[in-house]
C-alpha positions in Angstrom: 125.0 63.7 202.8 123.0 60.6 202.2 122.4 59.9 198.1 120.4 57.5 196.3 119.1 56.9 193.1 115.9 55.5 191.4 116.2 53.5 188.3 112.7 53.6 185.6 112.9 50.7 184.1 108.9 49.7 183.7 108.7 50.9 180.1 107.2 48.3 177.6 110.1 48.6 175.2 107.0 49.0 171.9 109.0 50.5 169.5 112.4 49.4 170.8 110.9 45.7 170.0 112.4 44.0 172.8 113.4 44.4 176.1 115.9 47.2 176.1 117.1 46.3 179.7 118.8 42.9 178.4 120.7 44.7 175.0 124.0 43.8 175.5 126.1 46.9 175.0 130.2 46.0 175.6 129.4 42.6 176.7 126.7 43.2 179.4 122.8 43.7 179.7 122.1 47.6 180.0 120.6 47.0 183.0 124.0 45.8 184.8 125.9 49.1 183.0 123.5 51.1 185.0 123.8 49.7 188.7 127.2 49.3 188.0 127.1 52.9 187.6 125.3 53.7 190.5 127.5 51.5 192.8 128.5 54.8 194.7 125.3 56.1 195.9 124.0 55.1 199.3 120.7 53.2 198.4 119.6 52.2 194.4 115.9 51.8 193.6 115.0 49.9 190.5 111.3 50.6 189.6 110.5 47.6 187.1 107.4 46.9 185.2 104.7 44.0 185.6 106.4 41.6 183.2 109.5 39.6 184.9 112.8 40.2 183.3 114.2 36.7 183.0 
């Protein structure tokens, strides 16, 4: 069976205050935790938003 995932990550971060994508949590952005996560599956989708994560 063929499994993939889709990632949200377009929100604005308002309340957060900042981008919660590049909070380091054990030593890595959030954002690498996740696909790191999701190395298994067959195909990963990231859906981002309009601002470029740099």
């Amino acid at each position: 069976m063929r499994i993939g995932a889709i990632v949200l990550a377009a929100g604005e971060s308002r309340r957060f205050g900042g981008n919660k994508l590049l909070v380091m949590v054990g030593g890595e952005p959030v954002i690498l935790r996740v696909l790191r996560a999701l190395s298994g599956f067959e195909r990963v989708v990231v859906v981002g938003g309009p601002t470029p994560v740099s």
